[in-house]
PyMOL Python script that loads the backbone (N, CA, C, O; Angstrom):
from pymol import cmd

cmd.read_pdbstr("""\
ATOM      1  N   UNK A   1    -216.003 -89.556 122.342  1.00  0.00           N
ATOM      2  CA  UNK A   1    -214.759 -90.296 122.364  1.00  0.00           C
ATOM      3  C   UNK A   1    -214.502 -90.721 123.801  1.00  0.00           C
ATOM      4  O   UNK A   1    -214.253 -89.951 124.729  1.00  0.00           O
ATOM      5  N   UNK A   2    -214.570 -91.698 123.849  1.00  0.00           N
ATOM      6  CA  UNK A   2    -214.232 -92.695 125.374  1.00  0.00           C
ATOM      7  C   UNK A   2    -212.622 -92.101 126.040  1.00  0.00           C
ATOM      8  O   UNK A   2    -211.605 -91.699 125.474  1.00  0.00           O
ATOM      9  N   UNK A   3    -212.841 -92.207 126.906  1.00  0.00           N
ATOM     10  CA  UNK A   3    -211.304 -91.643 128.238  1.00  0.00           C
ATOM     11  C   UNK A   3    -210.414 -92.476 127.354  1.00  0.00           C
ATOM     12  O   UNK A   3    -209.865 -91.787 126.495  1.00  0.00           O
ATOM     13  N   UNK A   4    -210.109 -93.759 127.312  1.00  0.00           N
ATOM     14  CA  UNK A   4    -209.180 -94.249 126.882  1.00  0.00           C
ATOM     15  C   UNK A   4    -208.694 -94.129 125.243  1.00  0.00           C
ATOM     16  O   UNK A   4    -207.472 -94.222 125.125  1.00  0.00           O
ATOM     17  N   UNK A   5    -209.355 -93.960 124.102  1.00  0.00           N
ATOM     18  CA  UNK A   5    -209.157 -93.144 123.224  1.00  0.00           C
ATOM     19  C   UNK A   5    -209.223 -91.271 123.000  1.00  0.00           C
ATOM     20  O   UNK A   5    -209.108 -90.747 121.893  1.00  0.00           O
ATOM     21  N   UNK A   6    -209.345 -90.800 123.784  1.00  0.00           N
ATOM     22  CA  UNK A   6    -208.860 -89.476 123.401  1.00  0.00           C
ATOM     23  C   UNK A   6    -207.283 -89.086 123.918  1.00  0.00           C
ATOM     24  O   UNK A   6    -206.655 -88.416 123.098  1.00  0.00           O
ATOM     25  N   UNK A   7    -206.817 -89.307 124.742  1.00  0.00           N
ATOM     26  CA  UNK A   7    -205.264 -89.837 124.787  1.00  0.00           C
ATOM     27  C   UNK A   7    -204.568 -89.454 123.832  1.00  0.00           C
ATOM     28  O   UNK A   7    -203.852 -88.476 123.621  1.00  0.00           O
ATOM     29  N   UNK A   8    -204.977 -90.678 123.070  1.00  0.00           N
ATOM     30  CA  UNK A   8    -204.188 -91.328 121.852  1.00  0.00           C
ATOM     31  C   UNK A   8    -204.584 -90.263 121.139  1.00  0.00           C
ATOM     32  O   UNK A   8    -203.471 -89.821 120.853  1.00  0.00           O
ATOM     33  N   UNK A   9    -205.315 -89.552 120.659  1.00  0.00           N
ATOM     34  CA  UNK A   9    -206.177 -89.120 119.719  1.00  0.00           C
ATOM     35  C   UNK A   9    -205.207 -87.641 119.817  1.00  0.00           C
ATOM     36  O   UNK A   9    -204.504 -87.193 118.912  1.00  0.00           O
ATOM     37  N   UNK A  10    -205.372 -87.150 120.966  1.00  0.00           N
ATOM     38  CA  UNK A  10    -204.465 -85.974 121.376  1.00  0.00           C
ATOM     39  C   UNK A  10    -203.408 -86.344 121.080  1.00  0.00           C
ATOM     40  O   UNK A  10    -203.124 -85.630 120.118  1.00  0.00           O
ATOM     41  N   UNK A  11    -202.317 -87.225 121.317  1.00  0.00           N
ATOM     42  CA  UNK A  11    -201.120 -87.808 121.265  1.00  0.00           C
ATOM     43  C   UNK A  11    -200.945 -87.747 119.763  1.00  0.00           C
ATOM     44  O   UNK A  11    -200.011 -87.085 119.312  1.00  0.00           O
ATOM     45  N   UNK A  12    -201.831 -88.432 118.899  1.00  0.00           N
ATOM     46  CA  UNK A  12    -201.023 -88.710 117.279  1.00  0.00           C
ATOM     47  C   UNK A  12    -201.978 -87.585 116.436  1.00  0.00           C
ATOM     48  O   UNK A  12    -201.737 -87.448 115.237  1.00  0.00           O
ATOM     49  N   UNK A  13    -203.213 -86.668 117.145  1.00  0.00           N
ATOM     50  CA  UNK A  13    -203.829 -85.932 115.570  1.00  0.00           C
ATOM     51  C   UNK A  13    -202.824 -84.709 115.356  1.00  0.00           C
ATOM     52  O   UNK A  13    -202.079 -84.288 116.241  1.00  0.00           O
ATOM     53  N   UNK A  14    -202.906 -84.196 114.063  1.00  0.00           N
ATOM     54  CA  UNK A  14    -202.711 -82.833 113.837  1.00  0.00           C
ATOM     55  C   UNK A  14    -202.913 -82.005 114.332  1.00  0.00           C
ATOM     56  O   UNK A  14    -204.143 -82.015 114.386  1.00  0.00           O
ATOM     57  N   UNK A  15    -202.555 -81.095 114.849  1.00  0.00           N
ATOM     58  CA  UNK A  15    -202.548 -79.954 115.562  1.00  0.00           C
ATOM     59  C   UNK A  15    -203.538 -78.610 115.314  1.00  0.00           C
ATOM     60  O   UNK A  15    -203.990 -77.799 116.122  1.00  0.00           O
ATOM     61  N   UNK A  16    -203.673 -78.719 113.930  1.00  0.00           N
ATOM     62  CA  UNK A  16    -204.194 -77.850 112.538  1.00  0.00           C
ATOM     63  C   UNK A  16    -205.652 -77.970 113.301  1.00  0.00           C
ATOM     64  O   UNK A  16    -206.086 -78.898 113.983  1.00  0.00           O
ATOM     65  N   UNK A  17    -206.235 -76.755 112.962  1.00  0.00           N
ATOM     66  CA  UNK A  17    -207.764 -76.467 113.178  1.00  0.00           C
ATOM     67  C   UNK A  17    -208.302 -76.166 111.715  1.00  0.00           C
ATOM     68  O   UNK A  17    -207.746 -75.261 111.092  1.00  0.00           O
ATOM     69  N   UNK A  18    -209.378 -76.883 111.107  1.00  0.00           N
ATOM     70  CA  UNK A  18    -209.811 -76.171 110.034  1.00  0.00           C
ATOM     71  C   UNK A  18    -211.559 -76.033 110.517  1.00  0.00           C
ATOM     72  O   UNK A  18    -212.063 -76.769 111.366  1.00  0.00           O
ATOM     73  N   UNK A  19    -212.109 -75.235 109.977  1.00  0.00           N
ATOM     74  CA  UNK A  19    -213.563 -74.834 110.180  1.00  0.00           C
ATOM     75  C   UNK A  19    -214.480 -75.020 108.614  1.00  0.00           C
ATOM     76  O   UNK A  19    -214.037 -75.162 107.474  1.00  0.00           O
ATOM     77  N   UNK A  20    -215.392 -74.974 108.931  1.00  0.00           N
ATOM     78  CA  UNK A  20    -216.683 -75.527 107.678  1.00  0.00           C
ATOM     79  C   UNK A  20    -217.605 -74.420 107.867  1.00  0.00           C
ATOM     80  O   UNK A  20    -217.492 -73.605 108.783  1.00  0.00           O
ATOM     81  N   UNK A  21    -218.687 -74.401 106.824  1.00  0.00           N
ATOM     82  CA  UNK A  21    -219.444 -73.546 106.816  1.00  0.00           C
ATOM     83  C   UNK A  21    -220.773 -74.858 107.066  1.00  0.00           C
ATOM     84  O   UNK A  21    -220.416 -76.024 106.897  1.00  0.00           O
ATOM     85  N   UNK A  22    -221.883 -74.649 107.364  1.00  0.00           N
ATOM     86  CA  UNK A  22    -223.392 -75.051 108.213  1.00  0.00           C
ATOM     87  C   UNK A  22    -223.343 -76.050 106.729  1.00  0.00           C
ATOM     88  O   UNK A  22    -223.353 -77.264 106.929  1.00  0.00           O
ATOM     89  N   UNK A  23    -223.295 -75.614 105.399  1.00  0.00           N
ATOM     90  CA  UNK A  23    -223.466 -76.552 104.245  1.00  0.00           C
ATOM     91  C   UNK A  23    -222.511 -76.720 103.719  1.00  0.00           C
ATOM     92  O   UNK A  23    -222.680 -76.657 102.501  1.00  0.00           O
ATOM     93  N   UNK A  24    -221.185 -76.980 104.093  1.00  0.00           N
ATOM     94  CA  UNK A  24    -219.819 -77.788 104.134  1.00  0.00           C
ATOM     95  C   UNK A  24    -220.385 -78.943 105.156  1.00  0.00           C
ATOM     96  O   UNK A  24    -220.470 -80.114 104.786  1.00  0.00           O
ATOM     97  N   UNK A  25    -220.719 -78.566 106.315  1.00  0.00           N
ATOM     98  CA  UNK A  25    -221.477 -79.909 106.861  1.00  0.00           C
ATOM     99  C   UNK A  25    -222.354 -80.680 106.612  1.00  0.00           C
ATOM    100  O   UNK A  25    -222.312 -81.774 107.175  1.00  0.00           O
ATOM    101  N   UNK A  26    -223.363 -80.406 105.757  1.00  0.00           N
ATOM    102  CA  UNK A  26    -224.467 -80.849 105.029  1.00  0.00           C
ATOM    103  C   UNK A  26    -223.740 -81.397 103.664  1.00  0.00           C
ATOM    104  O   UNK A  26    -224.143 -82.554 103.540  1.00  0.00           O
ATOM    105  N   UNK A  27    -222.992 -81.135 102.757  1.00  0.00           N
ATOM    106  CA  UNK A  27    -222.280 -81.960 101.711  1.00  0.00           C
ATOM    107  C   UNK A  27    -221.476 -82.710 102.405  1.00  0.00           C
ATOM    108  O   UNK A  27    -220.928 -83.474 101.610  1.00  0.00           O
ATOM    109  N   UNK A  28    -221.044 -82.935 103.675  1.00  0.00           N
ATOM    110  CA  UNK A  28    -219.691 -84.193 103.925  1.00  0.00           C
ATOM    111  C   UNK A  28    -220.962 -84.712 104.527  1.00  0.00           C
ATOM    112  O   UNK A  28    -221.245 -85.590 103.712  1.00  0.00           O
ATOM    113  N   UNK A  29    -221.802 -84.730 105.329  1.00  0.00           N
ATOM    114  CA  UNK A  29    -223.154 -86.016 105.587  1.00  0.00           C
ATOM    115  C   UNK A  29    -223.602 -86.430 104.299  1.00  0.00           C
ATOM    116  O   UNK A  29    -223.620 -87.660 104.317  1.00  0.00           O
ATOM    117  N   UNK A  30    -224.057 -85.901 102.937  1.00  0.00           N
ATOM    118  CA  UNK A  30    -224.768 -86.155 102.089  1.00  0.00           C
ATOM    119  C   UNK A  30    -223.379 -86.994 101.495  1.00  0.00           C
ATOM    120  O   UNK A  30    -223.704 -88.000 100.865  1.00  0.00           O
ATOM    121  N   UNK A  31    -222.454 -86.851 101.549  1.00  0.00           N
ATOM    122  CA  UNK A  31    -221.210 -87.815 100.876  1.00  0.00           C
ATOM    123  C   UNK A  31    -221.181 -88.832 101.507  1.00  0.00           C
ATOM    124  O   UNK A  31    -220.748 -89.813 100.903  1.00  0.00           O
ATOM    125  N   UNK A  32    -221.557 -88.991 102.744  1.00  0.00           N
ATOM    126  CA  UNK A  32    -221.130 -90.473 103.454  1.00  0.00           C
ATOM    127  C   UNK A  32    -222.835 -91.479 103.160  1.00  0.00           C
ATOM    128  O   UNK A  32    -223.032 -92.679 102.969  1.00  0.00           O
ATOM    129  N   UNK A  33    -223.402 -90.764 103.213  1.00  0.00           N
ATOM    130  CA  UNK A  33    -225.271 -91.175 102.763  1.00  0.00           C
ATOM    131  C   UNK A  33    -225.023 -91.503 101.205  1.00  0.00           C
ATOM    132  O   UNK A  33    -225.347 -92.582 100.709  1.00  0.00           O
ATOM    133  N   UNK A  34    -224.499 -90.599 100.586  1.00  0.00           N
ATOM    134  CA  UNK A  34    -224.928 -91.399  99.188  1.00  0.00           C
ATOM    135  C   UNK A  34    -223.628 -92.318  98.764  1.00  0.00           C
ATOM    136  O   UNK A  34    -223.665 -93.087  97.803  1.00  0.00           O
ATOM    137  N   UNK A  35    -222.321 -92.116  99.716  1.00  0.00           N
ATOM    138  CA  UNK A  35    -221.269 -93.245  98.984  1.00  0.00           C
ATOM    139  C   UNK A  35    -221.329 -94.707  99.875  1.00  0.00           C
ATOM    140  O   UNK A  35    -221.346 -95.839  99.392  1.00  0.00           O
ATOM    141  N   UNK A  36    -221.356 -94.342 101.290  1.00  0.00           N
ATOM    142  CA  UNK A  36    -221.577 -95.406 102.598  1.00  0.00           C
ATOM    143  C   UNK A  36    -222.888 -95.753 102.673  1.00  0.00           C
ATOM    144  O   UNK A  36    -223.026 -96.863 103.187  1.00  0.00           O
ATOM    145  N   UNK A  37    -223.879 -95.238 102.362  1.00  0.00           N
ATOM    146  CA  UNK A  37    -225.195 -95.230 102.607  1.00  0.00           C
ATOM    147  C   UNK A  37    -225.294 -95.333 104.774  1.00  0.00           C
ATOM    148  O   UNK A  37    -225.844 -95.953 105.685  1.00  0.00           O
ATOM    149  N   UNK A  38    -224.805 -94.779 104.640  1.00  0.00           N
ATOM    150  CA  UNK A  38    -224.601 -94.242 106.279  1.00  0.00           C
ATOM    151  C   UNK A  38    -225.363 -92.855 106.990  1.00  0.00           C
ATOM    152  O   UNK A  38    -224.896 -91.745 106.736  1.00  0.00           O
ATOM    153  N   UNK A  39    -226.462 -92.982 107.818  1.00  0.00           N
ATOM    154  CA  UNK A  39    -226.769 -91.452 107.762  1.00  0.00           C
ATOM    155  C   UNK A  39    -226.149 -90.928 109.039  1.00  0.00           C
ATOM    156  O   UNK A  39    -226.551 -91.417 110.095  1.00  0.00           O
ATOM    157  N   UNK A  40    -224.938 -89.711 109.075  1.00  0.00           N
ATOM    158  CA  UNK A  40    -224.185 -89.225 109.980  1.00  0.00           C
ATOM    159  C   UNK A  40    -224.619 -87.448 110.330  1.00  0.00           C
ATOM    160  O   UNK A  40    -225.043 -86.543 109.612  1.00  0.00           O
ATOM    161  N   UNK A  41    -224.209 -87.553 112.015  1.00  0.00           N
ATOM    162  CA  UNK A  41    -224.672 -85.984 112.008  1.00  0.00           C
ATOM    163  C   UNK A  41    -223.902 -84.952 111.597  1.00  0.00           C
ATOM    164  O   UNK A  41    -222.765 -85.093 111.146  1.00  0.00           O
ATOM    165  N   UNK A  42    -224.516 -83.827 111.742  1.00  0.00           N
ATOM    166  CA  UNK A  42    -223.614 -82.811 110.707  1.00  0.00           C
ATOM    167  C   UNK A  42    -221.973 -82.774 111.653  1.00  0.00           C
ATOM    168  O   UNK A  42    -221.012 -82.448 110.956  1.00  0.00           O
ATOM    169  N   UNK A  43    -221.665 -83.099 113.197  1.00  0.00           N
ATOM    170  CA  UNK A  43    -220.361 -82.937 113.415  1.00  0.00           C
ATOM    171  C   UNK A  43    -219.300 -83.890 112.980  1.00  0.00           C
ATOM    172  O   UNK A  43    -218.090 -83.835 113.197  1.00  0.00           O
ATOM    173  N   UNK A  44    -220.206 -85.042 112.126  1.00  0.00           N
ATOM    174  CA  UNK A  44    -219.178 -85.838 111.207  1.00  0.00           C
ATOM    175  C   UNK A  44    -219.341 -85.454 110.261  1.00  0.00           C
ATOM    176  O   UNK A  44    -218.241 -85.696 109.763  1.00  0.00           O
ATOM    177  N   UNK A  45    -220.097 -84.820 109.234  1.00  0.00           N
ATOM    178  CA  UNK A  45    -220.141 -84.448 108.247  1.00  0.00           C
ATOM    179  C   UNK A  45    -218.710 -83.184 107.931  1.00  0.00           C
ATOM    180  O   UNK A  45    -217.870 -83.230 107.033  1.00  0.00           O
ATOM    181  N   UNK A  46    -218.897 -81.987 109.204  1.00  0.00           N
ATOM    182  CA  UNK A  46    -217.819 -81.558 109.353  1.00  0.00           C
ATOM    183  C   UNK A  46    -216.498 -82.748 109.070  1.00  0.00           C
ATOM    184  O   UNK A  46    -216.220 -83.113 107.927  1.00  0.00           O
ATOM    185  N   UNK A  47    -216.027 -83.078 109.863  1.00  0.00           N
ATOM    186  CA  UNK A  47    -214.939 -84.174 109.757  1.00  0.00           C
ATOM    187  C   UNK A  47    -214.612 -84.437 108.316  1.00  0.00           C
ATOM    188  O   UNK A  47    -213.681 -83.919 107.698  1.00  0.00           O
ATOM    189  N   UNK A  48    -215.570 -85.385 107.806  1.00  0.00           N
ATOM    190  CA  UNK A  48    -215.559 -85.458 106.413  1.00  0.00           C
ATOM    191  C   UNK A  48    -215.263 -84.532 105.058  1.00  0.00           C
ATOM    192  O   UNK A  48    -214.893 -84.889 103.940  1.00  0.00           O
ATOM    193  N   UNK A  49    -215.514 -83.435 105.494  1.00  0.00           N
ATOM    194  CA  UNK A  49    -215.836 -82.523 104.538  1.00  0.00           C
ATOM    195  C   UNK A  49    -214.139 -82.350 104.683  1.00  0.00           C
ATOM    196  O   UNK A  49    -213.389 -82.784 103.809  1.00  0.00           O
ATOM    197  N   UNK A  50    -213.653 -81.675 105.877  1.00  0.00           N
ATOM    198  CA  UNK A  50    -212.610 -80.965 105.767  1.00  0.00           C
ATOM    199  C   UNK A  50    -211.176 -82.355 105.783  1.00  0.00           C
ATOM    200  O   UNK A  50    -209.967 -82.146 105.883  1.00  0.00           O
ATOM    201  N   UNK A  51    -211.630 -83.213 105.697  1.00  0.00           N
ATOM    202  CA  UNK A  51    -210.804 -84.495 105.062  1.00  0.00           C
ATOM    203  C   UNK A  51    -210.390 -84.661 103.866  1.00  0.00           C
ATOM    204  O   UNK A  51    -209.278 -84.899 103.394  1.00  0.00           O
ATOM    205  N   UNK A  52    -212.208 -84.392 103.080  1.00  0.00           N
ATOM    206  CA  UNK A  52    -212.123 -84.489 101.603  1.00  0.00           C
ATOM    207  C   UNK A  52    -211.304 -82.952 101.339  1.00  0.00           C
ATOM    208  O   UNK A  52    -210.410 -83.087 100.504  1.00  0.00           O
ATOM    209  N   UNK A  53    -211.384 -82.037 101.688  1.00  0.00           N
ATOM    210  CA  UNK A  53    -211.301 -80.572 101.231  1.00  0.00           C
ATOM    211  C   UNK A  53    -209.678 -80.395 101.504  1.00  0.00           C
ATOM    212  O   UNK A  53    -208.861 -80.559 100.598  1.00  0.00           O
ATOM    213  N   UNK A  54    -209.337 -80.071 102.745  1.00  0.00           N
ATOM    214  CA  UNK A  54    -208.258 -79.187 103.029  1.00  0.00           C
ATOM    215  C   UNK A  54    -207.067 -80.022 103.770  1.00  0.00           C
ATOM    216  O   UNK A  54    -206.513 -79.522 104.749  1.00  0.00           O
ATOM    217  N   UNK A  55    -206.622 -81.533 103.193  1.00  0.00           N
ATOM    218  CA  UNK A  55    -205.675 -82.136 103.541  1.00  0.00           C
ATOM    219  C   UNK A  55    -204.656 -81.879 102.893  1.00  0.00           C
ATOM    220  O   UNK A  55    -203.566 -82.268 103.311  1.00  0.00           O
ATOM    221  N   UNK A  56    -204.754 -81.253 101.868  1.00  0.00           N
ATOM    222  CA  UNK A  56    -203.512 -80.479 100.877  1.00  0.00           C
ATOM    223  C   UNK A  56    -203.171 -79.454 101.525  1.00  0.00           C
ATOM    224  O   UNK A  56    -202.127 -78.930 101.139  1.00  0.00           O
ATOM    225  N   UNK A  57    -203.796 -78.891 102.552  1.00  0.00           N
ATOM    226  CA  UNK A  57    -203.304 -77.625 102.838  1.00  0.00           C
ATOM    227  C   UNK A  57    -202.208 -77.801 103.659  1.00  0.00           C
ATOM    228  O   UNK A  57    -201.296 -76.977 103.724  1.00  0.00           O
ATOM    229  N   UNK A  58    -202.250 -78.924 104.348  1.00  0.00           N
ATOM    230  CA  UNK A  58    -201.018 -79.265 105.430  1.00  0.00           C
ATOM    231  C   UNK A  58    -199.587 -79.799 104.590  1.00  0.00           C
ATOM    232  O   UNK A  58    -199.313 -80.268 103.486  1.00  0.00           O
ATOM    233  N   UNK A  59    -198.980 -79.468 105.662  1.00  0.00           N
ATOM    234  CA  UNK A  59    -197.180 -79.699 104.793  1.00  0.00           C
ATOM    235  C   UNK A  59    -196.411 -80.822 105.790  1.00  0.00           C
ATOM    236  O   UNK A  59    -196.474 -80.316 106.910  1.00  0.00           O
ATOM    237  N   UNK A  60    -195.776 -82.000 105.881  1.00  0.00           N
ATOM    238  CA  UNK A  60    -196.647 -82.502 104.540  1.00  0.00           C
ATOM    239  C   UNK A  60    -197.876 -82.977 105.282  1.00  0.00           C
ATOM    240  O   UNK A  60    -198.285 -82.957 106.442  1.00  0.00           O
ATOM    241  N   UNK A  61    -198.548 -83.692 103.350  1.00  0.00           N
ATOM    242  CA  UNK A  61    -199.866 -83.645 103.640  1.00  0.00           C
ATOM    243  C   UNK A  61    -199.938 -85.326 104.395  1.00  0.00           C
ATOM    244  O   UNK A  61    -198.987 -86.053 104.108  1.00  0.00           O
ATOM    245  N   UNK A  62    -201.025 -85.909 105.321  1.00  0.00           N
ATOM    246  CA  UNK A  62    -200.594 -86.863 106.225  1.00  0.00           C
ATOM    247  C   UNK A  62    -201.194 -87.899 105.048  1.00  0.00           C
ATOM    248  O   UNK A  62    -201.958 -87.842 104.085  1.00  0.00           O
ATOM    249  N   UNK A  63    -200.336 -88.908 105.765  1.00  0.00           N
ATOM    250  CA  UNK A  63    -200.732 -90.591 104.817  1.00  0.00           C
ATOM    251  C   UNK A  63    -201.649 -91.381 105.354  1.00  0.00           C
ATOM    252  O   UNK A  63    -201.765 -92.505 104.866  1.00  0.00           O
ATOM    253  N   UNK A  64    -202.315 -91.078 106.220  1.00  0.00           N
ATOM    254  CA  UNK A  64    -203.433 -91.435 106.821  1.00  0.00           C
ATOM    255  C   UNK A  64    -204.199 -90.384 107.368  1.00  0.00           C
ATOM    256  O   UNK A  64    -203.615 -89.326 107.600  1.00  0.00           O
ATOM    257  N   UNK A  65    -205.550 -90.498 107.644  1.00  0.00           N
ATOM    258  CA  UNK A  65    -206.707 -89.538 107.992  1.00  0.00           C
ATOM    259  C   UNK A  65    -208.118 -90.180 108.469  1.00  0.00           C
ATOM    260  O   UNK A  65    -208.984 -90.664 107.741  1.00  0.00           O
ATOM    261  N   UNK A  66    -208.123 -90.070 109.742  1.00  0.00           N
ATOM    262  CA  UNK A  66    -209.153 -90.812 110.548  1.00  0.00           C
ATOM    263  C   UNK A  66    -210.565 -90.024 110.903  1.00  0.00           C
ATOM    264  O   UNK A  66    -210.565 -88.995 111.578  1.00  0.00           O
ATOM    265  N   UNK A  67    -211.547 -90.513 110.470  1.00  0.00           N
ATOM    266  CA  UNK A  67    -212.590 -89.260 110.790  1.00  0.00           C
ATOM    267  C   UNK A  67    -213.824 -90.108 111.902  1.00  0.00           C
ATOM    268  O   UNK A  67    -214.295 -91.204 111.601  1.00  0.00           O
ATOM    269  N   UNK A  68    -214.096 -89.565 112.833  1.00  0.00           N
ATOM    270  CA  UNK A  68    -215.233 -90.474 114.020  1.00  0.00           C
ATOM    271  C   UNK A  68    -216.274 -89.980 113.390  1.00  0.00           C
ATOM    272  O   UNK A  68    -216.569 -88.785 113.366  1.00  0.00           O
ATOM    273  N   UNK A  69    -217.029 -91.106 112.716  1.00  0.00           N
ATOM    274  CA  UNK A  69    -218.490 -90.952 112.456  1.00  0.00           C
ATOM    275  C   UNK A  69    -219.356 -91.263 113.846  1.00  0.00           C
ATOM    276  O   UNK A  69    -218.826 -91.692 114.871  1.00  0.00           O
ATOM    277  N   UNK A  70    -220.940 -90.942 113.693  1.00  0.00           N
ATOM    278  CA  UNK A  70    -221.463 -91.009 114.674  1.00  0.00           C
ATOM    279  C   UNK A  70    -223.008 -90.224 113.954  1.00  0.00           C
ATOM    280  O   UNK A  70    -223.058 -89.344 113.094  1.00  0.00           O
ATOM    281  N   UNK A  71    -223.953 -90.797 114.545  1.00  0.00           N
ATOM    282  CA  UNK A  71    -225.562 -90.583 114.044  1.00  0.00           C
ATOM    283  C   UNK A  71    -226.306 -90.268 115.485  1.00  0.00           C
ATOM    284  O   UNK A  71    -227.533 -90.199 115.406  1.00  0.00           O
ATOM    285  N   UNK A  72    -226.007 -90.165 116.155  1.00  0.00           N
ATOM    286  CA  UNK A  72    -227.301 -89.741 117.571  1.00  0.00           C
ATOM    287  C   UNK A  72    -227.712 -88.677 117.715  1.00  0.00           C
ATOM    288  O   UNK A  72    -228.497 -88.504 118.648  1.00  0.00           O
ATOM    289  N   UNK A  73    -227.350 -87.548 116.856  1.00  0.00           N
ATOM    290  CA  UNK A  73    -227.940 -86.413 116.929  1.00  0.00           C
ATOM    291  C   UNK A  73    -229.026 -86.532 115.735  1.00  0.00           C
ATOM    292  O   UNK A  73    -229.841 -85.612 115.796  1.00  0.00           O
ATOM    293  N   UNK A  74    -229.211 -87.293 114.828  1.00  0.00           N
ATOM    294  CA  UNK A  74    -230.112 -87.159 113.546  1.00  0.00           C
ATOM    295  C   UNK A  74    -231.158 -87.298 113.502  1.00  0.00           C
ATOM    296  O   UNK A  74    -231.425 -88.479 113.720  1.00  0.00           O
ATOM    297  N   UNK A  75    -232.244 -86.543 113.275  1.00  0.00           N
ATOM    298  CA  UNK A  75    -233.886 -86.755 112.832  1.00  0.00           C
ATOM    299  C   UNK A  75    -233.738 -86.987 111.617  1.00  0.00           C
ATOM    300  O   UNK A  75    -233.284 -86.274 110.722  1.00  0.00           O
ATOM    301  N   UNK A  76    -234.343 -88.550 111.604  1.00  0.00           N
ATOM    302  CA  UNK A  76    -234.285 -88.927 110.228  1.00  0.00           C
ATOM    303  C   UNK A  76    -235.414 -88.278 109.325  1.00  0.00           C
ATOM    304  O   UNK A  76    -235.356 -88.408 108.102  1.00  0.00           O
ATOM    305  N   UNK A  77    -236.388 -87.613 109.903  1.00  0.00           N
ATOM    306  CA  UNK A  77    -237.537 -87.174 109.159  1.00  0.00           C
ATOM    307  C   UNK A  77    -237.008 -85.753 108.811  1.00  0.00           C
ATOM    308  O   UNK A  77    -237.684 -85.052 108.058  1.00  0.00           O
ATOM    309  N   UNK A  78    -236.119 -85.404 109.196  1.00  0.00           N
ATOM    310  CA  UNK A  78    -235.647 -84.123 108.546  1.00  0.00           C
ATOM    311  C   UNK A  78    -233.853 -83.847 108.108  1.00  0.00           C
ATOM    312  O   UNK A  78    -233.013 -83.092 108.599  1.00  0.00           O
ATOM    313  N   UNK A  79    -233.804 -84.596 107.254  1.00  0.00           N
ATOM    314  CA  UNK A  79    -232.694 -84.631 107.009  1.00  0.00           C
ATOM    315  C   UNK A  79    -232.111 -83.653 105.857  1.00  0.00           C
ATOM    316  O   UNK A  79    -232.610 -83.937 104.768  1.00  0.00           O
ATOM    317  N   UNK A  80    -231.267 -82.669 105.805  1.00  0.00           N
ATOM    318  CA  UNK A  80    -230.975 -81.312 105.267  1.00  0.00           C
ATOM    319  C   UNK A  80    -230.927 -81.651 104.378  1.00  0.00           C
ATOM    320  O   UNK A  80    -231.309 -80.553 103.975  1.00  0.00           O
ATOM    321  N   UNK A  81    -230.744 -82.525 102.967  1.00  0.00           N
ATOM    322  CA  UNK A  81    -230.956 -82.411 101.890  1.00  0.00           C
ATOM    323  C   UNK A  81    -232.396 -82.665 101.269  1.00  0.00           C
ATOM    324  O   UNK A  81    -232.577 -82.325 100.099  1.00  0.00           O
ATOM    325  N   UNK A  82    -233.133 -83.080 101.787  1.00  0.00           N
ATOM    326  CA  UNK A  82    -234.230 -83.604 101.827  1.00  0.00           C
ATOM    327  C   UNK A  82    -235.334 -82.572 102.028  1.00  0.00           C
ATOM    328  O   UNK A  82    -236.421 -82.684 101.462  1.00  0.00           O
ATOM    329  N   UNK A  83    -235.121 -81.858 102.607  1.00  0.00           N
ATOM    330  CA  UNK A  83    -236.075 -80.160 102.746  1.00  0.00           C
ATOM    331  C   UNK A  83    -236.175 -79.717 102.162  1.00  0.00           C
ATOM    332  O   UNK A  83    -236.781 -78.653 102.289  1.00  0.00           O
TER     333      UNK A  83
END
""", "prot")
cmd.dss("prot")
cmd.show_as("cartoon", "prot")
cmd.util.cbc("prot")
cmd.orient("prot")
C-alpha cells in the first residue's frame, strides 16, 4: 500500500482484527481464481476469506468492504489447490 493510501486506509478501516487459518487462505485465493479468474496470494486470499466469513460478526455490520488484491508472491507452478 503506497504512503499516500495507507492514511486513508488507517483513517476509514475497522479497527477489528480477524485471523484465518493457512487453508482459510487457500479457499479465499481459490474463490477469487474460480469466480474472478484472478490468481491472488494467500495474503489476499486472507482478506477475502475473512470478508466472505466474519462481516456479521461486527455491530453494525459495514455497507461497504474493500479487500487489496495483489499476485507477486505466487508460483504459478505450485499453486495450493493444485498439489
Amino acid at each position: 500500500v503506497g504512503e499516500m493510501v495507507f492514511p486513508l486506509i488507517c483513517e476509514n478501516a475497522e479497527s477489528r482484527v480477524f485471523t484465518v487459518t493457512d487453508e482459510q487462505m487457500i479457499e479465499g485465493m481459490k474463490f477469487v481464481f474460480e469466480r474472478m479468474k484472478l490468481v491472488v496470494e494467500p495474503a489476499s486470499g486472507a482478506g477475502v476469506y475473512a470478508a466472505i466469513n466474519f462481516m456479521e460478526e461486527l455491530d453494525p455490520p459495514p455497507s461497504k468492504v474493500g479487500v487489496i488484491l495483489c499476485g507477486g508472491n505466487v508460483d504459478l507452478n505450485s499453486l495450493p489447490w493444485n498439489t
